[in-house]
C-alpha positions as CSV (number, residue, x, y, z in Angstrom):
1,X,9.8,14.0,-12.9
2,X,9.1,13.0,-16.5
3,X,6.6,10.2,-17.9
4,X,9.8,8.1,-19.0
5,X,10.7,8.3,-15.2
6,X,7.8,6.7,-13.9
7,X,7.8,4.0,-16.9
8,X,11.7,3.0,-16.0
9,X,10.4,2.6,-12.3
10,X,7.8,0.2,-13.5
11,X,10.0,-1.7,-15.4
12,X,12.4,-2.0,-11.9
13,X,9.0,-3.4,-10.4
14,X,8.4,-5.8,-12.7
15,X,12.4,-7.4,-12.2
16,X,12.1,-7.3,-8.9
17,X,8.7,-8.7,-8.5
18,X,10.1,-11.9,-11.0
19,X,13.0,-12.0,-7.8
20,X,10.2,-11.6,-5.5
21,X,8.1,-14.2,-6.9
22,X,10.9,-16.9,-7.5
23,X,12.0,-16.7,-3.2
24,X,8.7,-17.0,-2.7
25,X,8.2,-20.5,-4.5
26,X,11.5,-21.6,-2.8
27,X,12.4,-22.9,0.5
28,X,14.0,-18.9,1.7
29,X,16.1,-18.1,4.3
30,X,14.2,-16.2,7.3
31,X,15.5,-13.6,10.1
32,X,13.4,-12.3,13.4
33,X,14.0,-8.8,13.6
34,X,12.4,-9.1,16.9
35,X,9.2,-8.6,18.2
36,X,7.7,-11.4,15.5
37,X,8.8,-9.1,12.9
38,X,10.4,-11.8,10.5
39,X,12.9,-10.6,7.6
40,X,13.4,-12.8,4.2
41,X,16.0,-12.9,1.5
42,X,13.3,-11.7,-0.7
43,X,13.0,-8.2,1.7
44,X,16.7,-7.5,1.6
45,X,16.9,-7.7,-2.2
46,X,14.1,-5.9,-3.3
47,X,15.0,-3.2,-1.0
48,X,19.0,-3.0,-2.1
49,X,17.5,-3.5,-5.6
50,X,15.3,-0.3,-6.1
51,X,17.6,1.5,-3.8
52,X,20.5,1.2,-6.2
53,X,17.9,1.8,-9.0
54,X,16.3,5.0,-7.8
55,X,20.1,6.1,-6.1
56,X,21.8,5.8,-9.8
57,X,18.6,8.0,-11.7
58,X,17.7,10.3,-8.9
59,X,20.6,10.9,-7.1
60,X,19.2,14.2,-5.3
61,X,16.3,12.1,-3.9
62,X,15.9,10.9,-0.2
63,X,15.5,7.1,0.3
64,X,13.4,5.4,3.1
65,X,13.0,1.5,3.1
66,X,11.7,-0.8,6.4
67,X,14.6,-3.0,5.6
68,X,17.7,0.0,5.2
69,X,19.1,2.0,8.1
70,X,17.6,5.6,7.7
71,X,19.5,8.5,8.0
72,X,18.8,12.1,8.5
73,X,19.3,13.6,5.6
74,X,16.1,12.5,3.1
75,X,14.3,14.9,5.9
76,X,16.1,18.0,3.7
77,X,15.0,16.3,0.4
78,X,12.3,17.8,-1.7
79,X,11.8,14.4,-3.2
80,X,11.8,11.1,-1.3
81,X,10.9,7.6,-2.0
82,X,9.6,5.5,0.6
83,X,9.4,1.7,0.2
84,X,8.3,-1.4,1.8
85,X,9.5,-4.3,-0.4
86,X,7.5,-6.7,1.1
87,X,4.7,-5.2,3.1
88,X,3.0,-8.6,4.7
89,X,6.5,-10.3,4.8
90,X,4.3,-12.9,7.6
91,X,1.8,-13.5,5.1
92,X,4.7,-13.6,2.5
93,X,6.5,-16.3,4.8
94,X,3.1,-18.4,5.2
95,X,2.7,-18.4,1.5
96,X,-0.7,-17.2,1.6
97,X,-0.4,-14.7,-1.1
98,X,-1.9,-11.6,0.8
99,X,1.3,-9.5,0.4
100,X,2.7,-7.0,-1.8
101,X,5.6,-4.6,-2.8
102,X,4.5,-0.9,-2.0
103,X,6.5,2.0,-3.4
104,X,5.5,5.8,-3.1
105,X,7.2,8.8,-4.2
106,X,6.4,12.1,-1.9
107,X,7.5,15.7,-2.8
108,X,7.6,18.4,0.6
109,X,5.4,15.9,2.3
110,X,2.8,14.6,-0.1
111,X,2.6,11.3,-1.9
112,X,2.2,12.4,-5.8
113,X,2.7,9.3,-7.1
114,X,3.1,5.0,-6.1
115,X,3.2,1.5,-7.2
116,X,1.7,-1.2,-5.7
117,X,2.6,-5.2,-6.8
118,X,1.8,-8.2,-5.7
119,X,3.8,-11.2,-7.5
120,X,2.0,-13.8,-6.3
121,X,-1.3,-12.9,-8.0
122,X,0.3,-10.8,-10.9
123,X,-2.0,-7.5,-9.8
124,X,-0.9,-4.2,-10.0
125,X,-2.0,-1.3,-9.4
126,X,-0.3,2.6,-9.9
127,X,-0.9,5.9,-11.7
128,X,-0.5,8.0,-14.9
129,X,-2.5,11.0,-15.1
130,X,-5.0,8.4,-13.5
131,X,-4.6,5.7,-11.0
132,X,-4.6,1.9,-13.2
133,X,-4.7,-1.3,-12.3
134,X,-3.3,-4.6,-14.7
135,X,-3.3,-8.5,-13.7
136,X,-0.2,-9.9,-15.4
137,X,1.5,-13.2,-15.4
138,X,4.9,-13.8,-14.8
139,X,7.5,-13.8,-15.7
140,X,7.1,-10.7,-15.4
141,X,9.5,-8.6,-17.2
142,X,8.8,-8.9,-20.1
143,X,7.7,-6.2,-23.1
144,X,4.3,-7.4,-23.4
145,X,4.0,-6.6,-19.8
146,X,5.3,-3.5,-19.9
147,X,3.2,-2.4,-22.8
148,X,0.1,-3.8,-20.9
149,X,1.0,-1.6,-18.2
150,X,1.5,1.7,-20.8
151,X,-2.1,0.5,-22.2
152,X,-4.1,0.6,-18.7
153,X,-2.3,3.5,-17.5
154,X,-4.0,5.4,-20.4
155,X,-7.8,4.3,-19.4
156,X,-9.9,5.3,-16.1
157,X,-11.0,3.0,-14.3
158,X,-15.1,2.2,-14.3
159,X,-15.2,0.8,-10.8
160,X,-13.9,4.3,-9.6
161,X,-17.6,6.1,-10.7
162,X,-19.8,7.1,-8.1
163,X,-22.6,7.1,-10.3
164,X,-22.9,3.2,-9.3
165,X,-24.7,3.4,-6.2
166,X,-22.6,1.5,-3.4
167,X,-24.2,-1.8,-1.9
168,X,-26.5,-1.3,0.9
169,X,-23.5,-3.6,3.2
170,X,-19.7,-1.9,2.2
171,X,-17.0,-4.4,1.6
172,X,-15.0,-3.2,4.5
173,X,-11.3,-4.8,5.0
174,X,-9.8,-5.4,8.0
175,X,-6.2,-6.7,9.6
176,X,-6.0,-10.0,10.2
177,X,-4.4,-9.6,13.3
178,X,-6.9,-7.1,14.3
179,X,-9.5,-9.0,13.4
180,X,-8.4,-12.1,15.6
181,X,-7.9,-9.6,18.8
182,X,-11.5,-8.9,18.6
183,X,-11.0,-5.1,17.7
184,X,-13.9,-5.6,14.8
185,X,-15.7,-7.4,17.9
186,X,-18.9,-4.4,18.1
187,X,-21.8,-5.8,16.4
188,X,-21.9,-3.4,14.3
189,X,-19.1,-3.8,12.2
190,X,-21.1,-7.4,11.2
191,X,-24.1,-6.0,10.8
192,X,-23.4,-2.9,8.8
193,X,-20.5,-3.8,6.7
194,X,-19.5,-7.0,4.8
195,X,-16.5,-7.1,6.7
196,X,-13.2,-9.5,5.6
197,X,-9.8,-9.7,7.3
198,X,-6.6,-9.5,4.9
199,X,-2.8,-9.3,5.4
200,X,-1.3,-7.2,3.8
201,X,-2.6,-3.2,4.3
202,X,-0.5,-2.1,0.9
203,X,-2.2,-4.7,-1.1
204,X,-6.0,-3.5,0.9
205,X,-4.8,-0.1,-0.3
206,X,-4.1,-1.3,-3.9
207,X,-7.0,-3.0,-4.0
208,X,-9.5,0.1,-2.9
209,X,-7.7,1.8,-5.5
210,X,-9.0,0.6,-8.2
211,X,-12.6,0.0,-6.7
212,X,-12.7,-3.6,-5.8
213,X,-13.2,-2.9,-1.9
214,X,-15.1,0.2,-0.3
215,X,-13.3,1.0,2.8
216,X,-10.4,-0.2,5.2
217,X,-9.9,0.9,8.8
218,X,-7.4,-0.5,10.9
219,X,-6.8,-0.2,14.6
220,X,-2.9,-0.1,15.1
221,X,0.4,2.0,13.3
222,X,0.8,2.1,10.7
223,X,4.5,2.8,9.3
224,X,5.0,5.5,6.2
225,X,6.5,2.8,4.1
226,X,3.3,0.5,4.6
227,X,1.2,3.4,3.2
228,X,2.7,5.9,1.3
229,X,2.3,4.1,-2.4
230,X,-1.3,3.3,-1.2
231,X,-2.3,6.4,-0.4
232,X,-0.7,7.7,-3.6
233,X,-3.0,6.3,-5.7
234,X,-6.3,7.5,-3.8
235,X,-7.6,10.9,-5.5
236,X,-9.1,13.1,-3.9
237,X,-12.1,13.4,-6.1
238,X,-13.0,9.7,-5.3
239,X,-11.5,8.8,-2.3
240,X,-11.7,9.9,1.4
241,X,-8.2,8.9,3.6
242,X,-7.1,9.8,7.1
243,X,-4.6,8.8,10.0
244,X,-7.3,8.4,12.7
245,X,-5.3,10.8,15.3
246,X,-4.1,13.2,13.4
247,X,-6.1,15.5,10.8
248,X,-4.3,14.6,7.6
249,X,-1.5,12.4,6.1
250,X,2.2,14.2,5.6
251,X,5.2,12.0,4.8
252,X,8.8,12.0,5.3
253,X,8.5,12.7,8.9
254,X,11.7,12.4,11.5
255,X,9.0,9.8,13.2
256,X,7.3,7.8,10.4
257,X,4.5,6.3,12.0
258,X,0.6,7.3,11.9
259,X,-1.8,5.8,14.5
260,X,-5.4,4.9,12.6
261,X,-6.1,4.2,9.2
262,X,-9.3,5.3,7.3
263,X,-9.6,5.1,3.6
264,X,-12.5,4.7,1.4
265,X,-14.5,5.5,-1.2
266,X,-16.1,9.3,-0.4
267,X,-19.7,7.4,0.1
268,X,-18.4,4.5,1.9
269,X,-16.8,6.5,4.7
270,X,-19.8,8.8,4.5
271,X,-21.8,5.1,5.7
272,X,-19.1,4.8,8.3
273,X,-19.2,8.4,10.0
274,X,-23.0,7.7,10.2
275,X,-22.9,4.5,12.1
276,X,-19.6,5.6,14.4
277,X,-18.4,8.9,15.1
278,X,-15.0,9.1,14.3
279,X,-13.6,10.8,17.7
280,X,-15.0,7.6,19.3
281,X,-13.4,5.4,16.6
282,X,-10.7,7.4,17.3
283,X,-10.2,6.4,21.1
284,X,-10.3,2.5,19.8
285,X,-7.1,3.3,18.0
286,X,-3.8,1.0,19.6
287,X,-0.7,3.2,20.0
288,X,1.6,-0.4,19.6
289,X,1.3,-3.3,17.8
């Protein structure tokens, strides 16, 4: 994988997101997968989009997408993309904003590299040498976008220095749905942390990435494809993530989900393993939605 390579795939992102962003301002066709797991038009073609995309560059990559049937055979890949086109497709559907396109490339396992977009609020966050973020306005494929995106994937991002000292109260993010089944309800999680709830777990991801938040843990599954382009963009020298029953994160698995989410700046989840011990966290976890 070149530089030009991960440039071309940004400039994908950006088409699709204008797509993305157009269905969402109209009145767009909705399908129930089941379960209250709703499907838009906007899903399906983002998803047949980059797969067509990423099938005509890289035709000896593996594909997985939430909205394509999988098959078998990205498991003998050495390189494999994994997508969620719309990761908060409920939020997406109540027009709330708090959704976003995730996209995350893993060689043998690991996630090397991901973008994360969310058309509604023009932010975007992905990686160079260094992870980036840029807030652009639509439309969105344009060349000035594209060379603002060149631009900040050039700089480091201050938020990311743990020379600032982290607030005495860590923004913690939390799911939404979570939140509202009371599995935040242990005081706690209100009195040690300034704790939000959020759609979205891409964008929450995105949004740790480039420093804006200090930690998210969630409760429930979590799907590779809601994940992998998030956890992509958290280095190890400033961030500290983990599935919260299992030891560590390794994609392209026969059975993609993970059961526990915690991701955070190194301090940040430093502050959370002193106020819980993460084996009891652990036995909070939800093995279903």
């Amino acid at each position: 994988m070149e530089e030009n390579d991960f440039r071309e795939v940004w400039r994908w992102v950006l088409s699709v997101g204008d797509s993305i962003l157009s269905i969402y301002k109209s009145d767009f066709q909705i399908r129930d997968k089941g379960g209250n797991d709703p499907v838009t038009e906007a899903d399906l073609f983002a998803s047949e989009f980059l797969f067509e995309k990423i099938s005509t560059r890289f035709p000896s990559h593996g594909f997985l997408s939430e909205e394509k049937t999988d098959s078998a055979i990205r498991l003998e890949k050495e390189w494999v993309w994994i997508l969620d086109p719309i990761d908060g497709t409920r939020e997406f559907v109540k027009k709330n904003d708090q959704f976003a396109l995730s996209l995350g490339l893993v060689r043998n396992g690991e996630a090397i590299w991901g973008v994360i977009f969310n058309p509604a609020t023009g932010e975007f966050f992905s990686k160079n040498r260094n992870t980036f973020f840029a807030k652009l306005q639509p439309p969105f494929a344009t060349e000035e976008n594209f060379r603002t995106l060149v631009v900040e994937s050039t700089s480091v991002l201050h938020p990311l220095e743990e020379a600032v000292p982290i607030a005495s109260k860590p923004v913690l993010l939390v799911s939404l749905s979570e939140m509202k089944e009371g599995l935040f309800a242990d005081s706690f999680w209100q009195d040690d942390f300034q704790i939000r709830s959020m759609g979205s777990i891409a964008y929450k991801l995105g949004l740790l990435s480039a420093g804006f938040i200090d930690l998210i843990v969630s409760l429930k599954p979590k799907n590779e494809w809601d994940i992998c382009g998030g956890i992509a963009l958290l280095d190890e020298e400033n961030f500290t993530c983990f599935p919260l029953k299992d030891n560590e994160y390794h994609f392209n698995q026969k059975n993609t989900l993970s059961y526990g989410l915690v991701a955070g700046k190194k301090s940040a989840v430093q502050y959370l393993e002193s106020k819980i011990d993460f084996h009891q966290l652990s036995l909070k976890v939800k093995e279903r939605w």
